[in-house]
LOSE-370184 format. One line per 10 residues: number of its first residue (from 1); their letters; for each residue x, y, z of N, C-alpha, C, CB. Coordinates in steps of 0.02 Angstrom, whole numbers, always signed. Atoms other than C-alpha are relative to their C-alpha. Glycine has a CB too. Example, Ala and Ser with C-alpha at 12.3 -4.5 7.8 and 13.67 -1.06 7.14 Angstrom:
# LOSE-370184
1	AS	+45/-59/+0/+615/-225/+390/+45/+60/+0/-50/+1/+62 | -42/-59/-3/+684/-53/+357/-39/+55/+37/+20/+23/-71 $
This chain:
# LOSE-370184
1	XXXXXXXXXX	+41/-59/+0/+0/+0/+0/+44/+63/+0/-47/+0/+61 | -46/-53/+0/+132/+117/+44/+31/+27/-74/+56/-26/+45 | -21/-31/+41/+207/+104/-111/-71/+28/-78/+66/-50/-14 | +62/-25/+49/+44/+136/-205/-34/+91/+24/-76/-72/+14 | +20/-74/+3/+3/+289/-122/+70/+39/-7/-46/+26/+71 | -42/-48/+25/+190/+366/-149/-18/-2/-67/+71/-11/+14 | +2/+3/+73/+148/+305/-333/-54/+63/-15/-26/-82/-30 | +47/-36/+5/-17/+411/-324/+24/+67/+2/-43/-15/+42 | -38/-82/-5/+78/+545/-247/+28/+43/-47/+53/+3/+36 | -45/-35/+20/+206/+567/-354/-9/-7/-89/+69/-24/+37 $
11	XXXXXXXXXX	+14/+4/+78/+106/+549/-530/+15/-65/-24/+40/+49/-42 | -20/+87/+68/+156/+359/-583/-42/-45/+10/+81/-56/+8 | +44/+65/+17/-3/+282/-584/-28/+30/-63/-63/-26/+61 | +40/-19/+68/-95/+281/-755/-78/-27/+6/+39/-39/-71 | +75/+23/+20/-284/+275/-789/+6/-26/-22/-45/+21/-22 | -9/+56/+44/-333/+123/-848/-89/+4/-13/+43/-82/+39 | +59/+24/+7/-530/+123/-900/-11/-52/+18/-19/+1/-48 | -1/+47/-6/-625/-6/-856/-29/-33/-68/-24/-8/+57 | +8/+13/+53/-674/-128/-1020/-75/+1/+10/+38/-55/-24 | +55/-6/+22/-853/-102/-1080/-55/-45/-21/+12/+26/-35 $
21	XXXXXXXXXX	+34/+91/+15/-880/-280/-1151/+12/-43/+57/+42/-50/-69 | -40/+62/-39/-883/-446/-1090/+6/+16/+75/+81/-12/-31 | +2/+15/-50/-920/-394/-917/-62/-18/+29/+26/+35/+23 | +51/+28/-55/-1037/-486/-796/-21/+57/+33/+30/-54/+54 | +45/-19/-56/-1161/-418/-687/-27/-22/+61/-40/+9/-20 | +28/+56/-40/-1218/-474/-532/-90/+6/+2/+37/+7/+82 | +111/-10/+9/-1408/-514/-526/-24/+10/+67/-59/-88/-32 | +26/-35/-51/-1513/-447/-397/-26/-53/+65/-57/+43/-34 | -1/+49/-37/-1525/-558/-244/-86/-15/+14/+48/+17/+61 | +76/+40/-15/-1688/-646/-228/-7/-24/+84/-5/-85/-54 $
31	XXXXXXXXXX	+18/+5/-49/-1764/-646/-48/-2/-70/-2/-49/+36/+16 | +25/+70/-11/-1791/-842/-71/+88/-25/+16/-52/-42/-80 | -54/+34/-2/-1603/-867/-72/+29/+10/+68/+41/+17/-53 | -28/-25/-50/-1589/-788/+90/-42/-51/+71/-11/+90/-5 | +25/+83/-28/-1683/-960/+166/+49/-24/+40/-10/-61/-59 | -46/+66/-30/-1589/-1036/+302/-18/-48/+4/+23/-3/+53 | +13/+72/-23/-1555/-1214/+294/+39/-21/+18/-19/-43/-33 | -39/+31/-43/-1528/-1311/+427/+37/-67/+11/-29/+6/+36 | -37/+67/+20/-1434/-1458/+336/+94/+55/-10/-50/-50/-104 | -72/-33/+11/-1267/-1334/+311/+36/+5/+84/-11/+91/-42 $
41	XXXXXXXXXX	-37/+0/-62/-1138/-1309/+438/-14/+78/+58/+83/-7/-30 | +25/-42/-46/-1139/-1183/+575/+33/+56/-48/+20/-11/+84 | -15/-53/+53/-1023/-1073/+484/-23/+40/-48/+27/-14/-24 | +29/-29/+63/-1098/-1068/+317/-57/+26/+38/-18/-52/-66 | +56/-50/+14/-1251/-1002/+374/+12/+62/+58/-83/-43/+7 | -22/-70/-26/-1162/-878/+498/+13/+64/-52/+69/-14/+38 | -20/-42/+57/-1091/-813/+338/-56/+19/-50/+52/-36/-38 | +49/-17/+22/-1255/-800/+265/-28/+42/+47/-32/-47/-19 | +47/-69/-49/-1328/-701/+398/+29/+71/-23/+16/-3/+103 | -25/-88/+1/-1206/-568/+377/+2/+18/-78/+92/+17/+37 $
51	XXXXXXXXXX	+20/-47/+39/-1215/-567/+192/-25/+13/-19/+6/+14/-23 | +70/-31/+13/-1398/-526/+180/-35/+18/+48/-41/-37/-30 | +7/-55/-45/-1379/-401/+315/+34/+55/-35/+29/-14/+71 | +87/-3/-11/-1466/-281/+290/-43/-39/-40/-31/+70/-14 | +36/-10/+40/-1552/-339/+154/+15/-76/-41/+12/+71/-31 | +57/+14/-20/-1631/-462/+129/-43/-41/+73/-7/-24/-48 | +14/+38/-59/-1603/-540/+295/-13/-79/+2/-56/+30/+25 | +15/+87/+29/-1576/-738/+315/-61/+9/+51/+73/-85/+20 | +42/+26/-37/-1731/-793/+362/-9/-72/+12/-46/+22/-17 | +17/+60/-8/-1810/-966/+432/-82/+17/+50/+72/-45/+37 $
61	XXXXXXXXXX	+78/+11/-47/-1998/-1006/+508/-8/-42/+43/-58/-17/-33 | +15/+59/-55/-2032/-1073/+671/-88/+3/+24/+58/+16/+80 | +87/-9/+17/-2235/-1107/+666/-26/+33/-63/-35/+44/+55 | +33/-50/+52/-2321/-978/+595/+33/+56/-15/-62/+25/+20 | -29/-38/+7/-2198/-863/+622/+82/-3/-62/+0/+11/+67 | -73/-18/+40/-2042/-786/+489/+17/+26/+40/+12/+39/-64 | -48/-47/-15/-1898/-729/+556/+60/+3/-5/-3/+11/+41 | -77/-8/+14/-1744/-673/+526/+22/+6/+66/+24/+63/-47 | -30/+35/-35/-1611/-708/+592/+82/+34/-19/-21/-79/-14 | -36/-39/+18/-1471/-567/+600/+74/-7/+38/-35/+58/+6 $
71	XXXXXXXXXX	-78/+8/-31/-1314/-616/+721/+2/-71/+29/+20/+60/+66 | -30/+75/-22/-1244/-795/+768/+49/-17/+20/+4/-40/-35 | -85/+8/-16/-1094/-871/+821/-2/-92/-13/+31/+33/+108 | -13/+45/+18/-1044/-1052/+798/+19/-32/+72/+42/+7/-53 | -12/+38/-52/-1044/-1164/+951/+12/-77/+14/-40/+14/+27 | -26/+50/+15/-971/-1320/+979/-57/-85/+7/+64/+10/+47 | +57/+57/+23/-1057/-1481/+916/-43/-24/+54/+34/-67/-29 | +52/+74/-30/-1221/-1547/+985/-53/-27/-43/-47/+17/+69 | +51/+44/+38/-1355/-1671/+931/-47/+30/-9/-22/-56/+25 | +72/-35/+14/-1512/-1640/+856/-1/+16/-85/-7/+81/+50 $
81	XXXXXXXXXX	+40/-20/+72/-1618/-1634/+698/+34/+78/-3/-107/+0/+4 | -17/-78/+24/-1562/-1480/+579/-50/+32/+9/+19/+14/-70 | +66/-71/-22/-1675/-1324/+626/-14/-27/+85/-107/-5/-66 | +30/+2/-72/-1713/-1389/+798/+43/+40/+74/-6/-84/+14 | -30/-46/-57/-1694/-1278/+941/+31/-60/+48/-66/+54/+45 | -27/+61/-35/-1584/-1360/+1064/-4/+35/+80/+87/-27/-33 | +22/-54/-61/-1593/-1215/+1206/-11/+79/-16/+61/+0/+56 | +17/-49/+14/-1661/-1065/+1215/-30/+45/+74/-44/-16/-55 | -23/-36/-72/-1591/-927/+1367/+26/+66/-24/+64/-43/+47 | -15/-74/+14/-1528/-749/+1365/+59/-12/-32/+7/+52/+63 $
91	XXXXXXXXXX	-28/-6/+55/-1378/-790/+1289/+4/-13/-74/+26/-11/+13 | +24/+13/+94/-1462/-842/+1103/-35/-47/+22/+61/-26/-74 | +16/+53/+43/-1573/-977/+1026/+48/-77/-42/-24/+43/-47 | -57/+54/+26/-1449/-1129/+1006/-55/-48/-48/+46/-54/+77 | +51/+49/+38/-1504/-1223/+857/+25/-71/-44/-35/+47/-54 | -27/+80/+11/-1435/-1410/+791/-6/+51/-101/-82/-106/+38 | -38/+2/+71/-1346/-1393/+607/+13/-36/-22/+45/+20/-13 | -29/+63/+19/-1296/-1510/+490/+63/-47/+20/+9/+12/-53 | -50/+17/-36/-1126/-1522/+574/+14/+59/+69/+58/-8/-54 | -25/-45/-41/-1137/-1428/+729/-60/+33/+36/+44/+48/-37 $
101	XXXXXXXXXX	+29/-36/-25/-1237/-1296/+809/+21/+78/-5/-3/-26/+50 | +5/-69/-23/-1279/-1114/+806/-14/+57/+47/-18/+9/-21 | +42/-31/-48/-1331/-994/+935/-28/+64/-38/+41/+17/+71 | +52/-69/+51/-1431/-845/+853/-2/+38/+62/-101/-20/-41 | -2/-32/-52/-1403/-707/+958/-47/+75/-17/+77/+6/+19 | +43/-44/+37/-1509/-571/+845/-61/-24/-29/+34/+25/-49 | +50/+18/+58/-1668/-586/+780/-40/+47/-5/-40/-59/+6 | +39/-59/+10/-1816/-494/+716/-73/-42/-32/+44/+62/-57 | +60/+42/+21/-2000/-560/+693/-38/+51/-53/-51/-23/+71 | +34/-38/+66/-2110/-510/+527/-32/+73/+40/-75/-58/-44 $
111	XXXXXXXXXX	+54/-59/-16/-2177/-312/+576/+36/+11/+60/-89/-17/+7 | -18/-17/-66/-2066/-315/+724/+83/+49/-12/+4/-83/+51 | -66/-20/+19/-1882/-240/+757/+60/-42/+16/+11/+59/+27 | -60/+23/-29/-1700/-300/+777/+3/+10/+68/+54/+27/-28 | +9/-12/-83/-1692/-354/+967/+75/-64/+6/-109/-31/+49 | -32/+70/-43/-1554/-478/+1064/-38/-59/+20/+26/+19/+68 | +43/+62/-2/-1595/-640/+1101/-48/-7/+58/+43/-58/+2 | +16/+11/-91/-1654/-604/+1300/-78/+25/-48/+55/+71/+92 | +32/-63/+7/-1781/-449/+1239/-55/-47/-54/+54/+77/-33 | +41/+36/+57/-1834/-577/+1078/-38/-47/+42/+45/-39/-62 $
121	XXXXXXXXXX	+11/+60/-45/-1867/-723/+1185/-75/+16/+65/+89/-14/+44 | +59/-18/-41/-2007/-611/+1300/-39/+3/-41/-2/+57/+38 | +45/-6/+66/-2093/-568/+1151/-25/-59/-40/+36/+37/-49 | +51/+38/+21/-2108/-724/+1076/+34/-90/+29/-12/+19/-95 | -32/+27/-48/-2039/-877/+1196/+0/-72/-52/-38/+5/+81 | -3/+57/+48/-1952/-1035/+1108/+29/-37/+75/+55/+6/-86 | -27/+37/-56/-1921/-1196/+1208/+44/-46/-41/-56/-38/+49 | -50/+76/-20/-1808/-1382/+1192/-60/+0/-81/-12/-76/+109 | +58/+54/+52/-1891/-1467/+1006/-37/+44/-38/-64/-51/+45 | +46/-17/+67/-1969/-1351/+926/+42/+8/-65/-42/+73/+11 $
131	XXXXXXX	-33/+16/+45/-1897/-1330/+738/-16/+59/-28/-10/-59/-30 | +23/-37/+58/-1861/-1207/+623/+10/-20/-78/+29/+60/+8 | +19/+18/+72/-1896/-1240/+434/+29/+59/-39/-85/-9/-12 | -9/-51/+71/-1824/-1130/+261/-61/+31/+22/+0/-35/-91 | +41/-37/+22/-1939/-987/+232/-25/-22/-68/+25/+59/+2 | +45/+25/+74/-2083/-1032/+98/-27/+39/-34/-54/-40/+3 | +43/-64/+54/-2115/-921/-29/-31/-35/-54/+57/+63/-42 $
């Protein structure tokens, strides 16, 4: 870096256009892709949370309810069907993964706002077994 901004400094970088053809676009992210499923590892869908934050937000449904599902962390392996809650206390929503477990420490219910997991958990209370499912559009 250093030597790129003396280069800048001192006149010896050259404009280069960028080429006109022949380039890709990216296509516009489809809310359906932003589906968590709970056959992937804890990781991958950590890394999905954050990159459809803001927009479109990973979601998953537990009942009747959507919700996204905006901060996580990766916790070390326990049992349990994928999507199934495994505990659920002020420090997150722990939920069984294809290899592993998540804790969901953010969430946000359809019409509601971004809350922590304690603040979420009064509002709408998850226990041991229940499951969350992809979002169905």
């Amino acid at each position: 870096i250093a030597n790129a901004l003396a280069l800048a400094r001192g006149e010896g970088l050259r404009r280069t256009p960028h080429p006109t053809e022949g380039v890709p676009h990216a296509q516009k992210i489809d809310k359906a892709e932003a589906a968590i499923d709970g056959r992937a590892s804890p990781a991958a869908i950590e890394r999905r949370q954050r990159a459809f934050d803001p927009f479109p937000g990973a979601t998953g449904v537990l009942g009747a309810d959507t919700i996204k599902c905006w901060r996580g962390e990766v916790v070390p392996g326990h049992g349990g069907v994928p999507g199934q809650v495994l505990a659920a206390d002020d420090a997150g929503i722990t939920v069984a993964c294809g290899e592993g477990a998540l804790r969901l420490t953010e969430l946000q219910r359809a019409g509601g706002k971004r809350l922590p997991a304690a603040p979420f958990l009064q509002g709408r209370p998850m226990a041991a077994g229940m499951v969350f499912a992809p979002r169905a559009d």
